[in-house]
C-alpha positions in Angstrom: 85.4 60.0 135.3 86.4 63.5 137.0 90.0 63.1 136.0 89.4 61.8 132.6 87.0 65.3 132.1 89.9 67.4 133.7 92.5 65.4 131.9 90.5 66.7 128.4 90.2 70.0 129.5 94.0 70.0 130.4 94.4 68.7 127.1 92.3 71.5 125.4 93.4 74.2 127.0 97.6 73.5 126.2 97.1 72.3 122.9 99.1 74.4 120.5 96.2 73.4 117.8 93.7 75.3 119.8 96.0 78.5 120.1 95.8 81.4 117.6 97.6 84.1 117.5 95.5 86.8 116.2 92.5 86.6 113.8 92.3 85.3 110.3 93.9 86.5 107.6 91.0 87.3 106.0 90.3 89.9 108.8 93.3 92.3 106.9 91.7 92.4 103.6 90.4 95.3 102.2 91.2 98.7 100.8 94.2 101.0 102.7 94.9 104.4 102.8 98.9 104.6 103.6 100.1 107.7 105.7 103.1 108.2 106.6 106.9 108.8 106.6 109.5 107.5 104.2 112.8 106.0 106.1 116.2 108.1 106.6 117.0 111.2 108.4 115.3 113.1 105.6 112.1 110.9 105.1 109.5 112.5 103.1 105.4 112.5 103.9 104.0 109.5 101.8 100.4 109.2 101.1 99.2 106.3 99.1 96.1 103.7 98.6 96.4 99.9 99.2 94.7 97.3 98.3 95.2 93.8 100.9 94.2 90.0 100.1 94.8 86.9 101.6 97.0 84.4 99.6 98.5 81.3 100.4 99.0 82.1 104.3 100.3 85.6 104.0 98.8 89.3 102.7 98.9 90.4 98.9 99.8 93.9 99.4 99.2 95.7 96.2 100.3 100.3 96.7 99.3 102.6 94.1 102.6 104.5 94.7 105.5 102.3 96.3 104.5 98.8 94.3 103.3 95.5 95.1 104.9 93.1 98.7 103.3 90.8 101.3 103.4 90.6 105.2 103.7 87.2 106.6 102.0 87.0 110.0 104.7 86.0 112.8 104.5 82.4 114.4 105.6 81.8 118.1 106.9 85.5 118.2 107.9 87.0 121.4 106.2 90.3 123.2 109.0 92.2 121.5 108.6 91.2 117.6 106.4 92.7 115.4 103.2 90.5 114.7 103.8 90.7 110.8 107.2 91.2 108.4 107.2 91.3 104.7 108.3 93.7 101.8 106.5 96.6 100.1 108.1 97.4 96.6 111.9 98.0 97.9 111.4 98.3 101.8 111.2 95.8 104.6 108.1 96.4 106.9 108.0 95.1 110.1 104.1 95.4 111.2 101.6 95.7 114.2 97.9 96.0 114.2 95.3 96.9 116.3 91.3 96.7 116.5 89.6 99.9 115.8 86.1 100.8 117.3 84.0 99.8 113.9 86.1 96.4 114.6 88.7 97.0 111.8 92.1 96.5 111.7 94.6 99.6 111.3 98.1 98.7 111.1 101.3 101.0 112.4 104.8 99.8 110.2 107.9 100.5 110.7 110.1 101.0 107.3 113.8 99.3 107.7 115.9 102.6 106.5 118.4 101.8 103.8 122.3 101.8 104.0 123.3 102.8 107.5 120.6 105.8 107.9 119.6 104.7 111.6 116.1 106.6 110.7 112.9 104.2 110.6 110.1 105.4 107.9 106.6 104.8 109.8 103.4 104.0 107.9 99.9 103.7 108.9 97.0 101.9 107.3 93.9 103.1 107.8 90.9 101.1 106.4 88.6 102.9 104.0 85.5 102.5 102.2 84.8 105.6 99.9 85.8 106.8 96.5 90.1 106.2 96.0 91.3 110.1 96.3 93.2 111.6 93.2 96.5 110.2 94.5 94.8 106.5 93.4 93.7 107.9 90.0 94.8 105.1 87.7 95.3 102.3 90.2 93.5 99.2 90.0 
């Protein structure tokens, strides 16, 4: 009966079912301000205001400024991969997050510079609850 117990907790412990690799989806939703640094040797500062939802296994991204994308969360990916990679209007993000104090998430991306610029852009999400600044006026 002991090694039918251990034999189940074995069991439990390797199952890839039992494994996640970060938390829900859900967790990411919510409302953005994006910081950053547009890609190439010449990147501009970018401010902007984002609105993220979970849809069918990935997350809606919806920018005031640089257009509408998704991240898809990375499955089985090594210590050197970014956790999530997707699109935001015309640039390739390759994302990572992290847990703040108030436990939300805050994501660092790195922008995929265009043509041969060997540059990286770098955005930063930082969740916000108060009124969108005049950068989101308009925006839905």
């Amino acid at each position: 009966m002991v090694r039918t117990a251990l034999g189940l907790v074995l069991a439990l412990l390797i199952s890839p079912a039992v494994a996640q690799d970060g938390p829900p989806l859900s967790f990411f939703a919510g409302t953005f301000e994006l910081v950053g640094r547009t890609p190439g040797a010449r990147g501009a500062p970018f401010v902007d205001w984002i609105k993220i939802s979970e849809k069918d296994g990935r997350l809606a991204l919806k920018a005031c400024r640089a257009g509408t994308g998704d991240l898809s969360p990375r499955k089985g990916r090594d210590e050197h991969e970014s956790q999530f990679s997707g699109r935001l209007g015309a640039w390739d993000l390759n994302c990572d997050y992290q847990v703040d104090r108030g436990n939300y998430a805050r994501m660092t991306c790195f922008v995929r510079p265009e043509d041969s610029d060997p540059v990286p852009g770098l955005l930063t999400l930082w969740p916000v609850n108060w009124q969108a600044p005049a950068h989101a006026d308009g925006c839905d």
